[in-house]
C-alpha positions as CSV (number, residue, x, y, z in Angstrom):
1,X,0.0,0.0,0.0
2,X,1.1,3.4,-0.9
3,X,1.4,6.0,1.8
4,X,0.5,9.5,0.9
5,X,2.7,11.8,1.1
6,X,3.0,16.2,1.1
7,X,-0.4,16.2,3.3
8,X,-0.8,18.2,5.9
9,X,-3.1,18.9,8.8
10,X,-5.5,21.4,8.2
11,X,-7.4,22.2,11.9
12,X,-11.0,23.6,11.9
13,X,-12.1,27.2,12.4
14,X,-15.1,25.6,14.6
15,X,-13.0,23.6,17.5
16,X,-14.1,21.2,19.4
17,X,-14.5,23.1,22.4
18,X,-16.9,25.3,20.5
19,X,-18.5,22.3,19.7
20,X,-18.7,21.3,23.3
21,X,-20.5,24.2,24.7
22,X,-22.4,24.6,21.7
23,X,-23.9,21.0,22.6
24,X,-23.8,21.7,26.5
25,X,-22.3,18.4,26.4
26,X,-18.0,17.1,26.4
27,X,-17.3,14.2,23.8
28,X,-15.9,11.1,24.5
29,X,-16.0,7.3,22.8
30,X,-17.4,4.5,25.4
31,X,-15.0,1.6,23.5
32,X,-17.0,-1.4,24.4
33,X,-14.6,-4.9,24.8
34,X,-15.6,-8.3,25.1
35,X,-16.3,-11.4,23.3
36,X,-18.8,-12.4,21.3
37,X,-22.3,-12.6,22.8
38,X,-21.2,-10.7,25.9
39,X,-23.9,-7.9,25.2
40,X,-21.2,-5.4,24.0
41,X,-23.7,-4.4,20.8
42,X,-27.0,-4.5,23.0
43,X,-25.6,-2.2,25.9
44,X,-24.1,-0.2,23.2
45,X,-27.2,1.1,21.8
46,X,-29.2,1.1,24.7
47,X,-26.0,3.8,26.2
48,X,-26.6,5.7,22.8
49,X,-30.6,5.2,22.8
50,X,-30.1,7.0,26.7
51,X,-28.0,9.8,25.2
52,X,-30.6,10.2,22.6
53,X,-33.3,10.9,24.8
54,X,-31.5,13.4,26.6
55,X,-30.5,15.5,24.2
56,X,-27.1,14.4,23.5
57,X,-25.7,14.0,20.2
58,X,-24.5,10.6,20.1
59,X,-23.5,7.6,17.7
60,X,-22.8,4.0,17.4
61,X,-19.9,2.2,15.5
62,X,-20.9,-1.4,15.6
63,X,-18.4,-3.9,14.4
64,X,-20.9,-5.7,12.1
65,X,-21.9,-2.7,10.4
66,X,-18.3,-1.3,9.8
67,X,-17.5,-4.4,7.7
68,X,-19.9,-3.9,5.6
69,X,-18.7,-0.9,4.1
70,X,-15.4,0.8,5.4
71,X,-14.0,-2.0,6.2
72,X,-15.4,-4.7,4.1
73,X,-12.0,-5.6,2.3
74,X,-10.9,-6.9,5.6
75,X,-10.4,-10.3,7.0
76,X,-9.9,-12.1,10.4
77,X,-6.2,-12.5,10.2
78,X,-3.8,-11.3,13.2
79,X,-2.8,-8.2,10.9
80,X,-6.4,-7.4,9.5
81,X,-8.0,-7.3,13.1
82,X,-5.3,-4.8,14.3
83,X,-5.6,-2.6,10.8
84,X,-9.5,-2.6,11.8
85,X,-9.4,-1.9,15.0
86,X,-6.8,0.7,13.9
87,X,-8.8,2.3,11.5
88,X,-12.3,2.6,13.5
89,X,-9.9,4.2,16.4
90,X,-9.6,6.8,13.6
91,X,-13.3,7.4,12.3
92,X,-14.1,7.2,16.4
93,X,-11.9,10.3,16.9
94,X,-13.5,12.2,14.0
95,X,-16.7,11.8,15.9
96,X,-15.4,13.1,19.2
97,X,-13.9,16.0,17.5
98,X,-17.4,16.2,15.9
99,X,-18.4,17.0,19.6
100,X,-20.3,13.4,20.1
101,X,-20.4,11.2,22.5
102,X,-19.3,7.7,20.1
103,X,-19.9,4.3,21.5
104,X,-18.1,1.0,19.8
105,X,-19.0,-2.1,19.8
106,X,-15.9,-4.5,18.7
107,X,-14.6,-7.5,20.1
108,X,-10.9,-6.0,19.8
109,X,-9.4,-8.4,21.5
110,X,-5.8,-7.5,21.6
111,X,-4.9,-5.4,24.3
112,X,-1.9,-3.6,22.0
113,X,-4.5,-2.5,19.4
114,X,-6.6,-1.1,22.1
115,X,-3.3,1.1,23.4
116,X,-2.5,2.4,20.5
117,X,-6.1,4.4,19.7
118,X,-6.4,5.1,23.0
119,X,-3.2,6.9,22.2
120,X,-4.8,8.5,19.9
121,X,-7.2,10.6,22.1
122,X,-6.8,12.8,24.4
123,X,-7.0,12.2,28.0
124,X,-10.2,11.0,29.4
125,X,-11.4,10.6,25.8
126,X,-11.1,7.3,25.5
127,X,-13.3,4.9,28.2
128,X,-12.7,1.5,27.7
129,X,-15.8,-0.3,28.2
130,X,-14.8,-4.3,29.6
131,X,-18.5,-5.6,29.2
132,X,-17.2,-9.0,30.9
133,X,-18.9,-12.2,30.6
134,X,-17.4,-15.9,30.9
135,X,-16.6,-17.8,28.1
136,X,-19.5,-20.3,28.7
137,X,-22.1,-17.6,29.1
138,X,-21.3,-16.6,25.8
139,X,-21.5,-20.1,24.4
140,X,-24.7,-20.6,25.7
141,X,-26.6,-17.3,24.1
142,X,-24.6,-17.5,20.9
143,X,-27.3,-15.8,19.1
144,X,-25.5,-16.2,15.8
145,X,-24.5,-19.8,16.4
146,X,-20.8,-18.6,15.9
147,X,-19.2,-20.9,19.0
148,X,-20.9,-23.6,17.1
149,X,-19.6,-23.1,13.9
150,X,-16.2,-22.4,15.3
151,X,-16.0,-25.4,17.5
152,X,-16.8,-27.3,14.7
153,X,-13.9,-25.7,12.4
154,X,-16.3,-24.0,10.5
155,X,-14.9,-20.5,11.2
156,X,-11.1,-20.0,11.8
157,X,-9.7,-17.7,14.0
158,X,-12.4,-16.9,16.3
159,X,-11.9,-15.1,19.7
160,X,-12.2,-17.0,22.2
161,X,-12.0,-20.6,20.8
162,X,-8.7,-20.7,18.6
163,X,-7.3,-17.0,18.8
164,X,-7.0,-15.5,21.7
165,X,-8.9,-12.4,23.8
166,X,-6.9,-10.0,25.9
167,X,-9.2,-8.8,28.7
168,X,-8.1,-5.1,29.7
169,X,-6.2,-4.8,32.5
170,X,-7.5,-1.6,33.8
171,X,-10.4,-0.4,32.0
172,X,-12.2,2.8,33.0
173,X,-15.4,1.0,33.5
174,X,-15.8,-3.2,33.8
175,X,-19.4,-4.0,33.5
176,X,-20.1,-7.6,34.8
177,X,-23.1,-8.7,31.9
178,X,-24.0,-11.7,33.2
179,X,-25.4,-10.3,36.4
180,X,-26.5,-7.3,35.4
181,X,-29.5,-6.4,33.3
182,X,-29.0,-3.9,30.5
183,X,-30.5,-0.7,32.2
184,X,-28.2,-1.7,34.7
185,X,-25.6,-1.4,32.8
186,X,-26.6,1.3,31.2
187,X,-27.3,3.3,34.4
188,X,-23.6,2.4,35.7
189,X,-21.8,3.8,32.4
190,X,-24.1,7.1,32.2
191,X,-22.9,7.4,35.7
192,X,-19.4,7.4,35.4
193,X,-20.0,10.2,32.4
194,X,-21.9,12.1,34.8
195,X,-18.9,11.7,37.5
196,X,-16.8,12.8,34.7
197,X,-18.5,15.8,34.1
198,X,-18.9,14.9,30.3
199,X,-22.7,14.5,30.7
């Protein structure tokens, strides 16, 4: 791949700040973490369906979705997780400058590729979300039968069965999905916005 080259920066006559107190509201992206079928996707738009209702001007990046279009010519490899992970760290921070409160729903599962967008942002912007749930909890909701197909070889390289899944070691917020219901989690995360005076 070509890089580009003689580009540079050009910063916005509207800042982000401007945005902020425009909106009444800071920015932030709640990056959601777990493995498949721990609820990141369904406490991901139930945070941004909140936000919505109160005015906030939110948006969700769901992993699905991104593949479909910006990132559709990726794969499942080592190198195309981290180049995915890489790039929705970059369409994330767009949105934050955009003065919205982003939430992302990916697996990500290696704790480097997770460092590097979160070095991305600046501090407090990025709130890694650990939506943790045990491995056989997920098996047993499996609501697109993936742990089936993947214990049966039928899909290589999933998280959890034959690649690996870095929890975080010290996420902002750890939300324990298999005891709590989704307005509870909910209610925790808008909490810790509110704490953080972003709300």
């Amino acid at each position: 791949m070509t890089k580009a080259t003689n580009i540079t920066w050009h910063a916005s006559t509207v800042s982000k700040s401007d945005r902020h107190a425009q909106n009444g509201h800071g920015s932030c992206v709640l990056w959601f973490t777990g493995l498949s079928g721990s609820g990141k996707s369904t406490i991901a738009n139930a945070v941004s369906s909140a936000l919505y209702r109160q005015g906030i001007n939110e948006y969700v990046l769901d992993g699905d979705n991104i593949r479909h279009g910006l990132n559709k010519d990726l794969g499942f490899s080592d190198h195309d997780r981290t180049e995915n992970i890489r790039r929705i760290g970059e369409v994330a921070k767009l949105f934050v400058d955009s003065g919205a409160v982003v939430t992302t729903a990916f697996i990500s599962p290696f704790r480097s590729d997770r460092d590097q967008v979160r070095a991305i942002f600046e501090e407090g912007e990025f709130i890694e979300v650990y939506v943790d749930c045990p491995l056989e909890e997920c098996e047993k909701r499996d609501p697109k039968q993936l742990y089936q197909k993947a214990r049966r070889g039928e899909i290589k390289d999933f998280t959890g069965i034959d690649s690996p899944y870095e929890a975080p070691k010290n996420p902002e917020i750890t939300v324990r999905s298999d005891l709590l219901s989704v307005d509870e989690a909910v209610n925790q995360i808008l909490g810790y916005l509110q704490e953080k005076n972003i709300l």
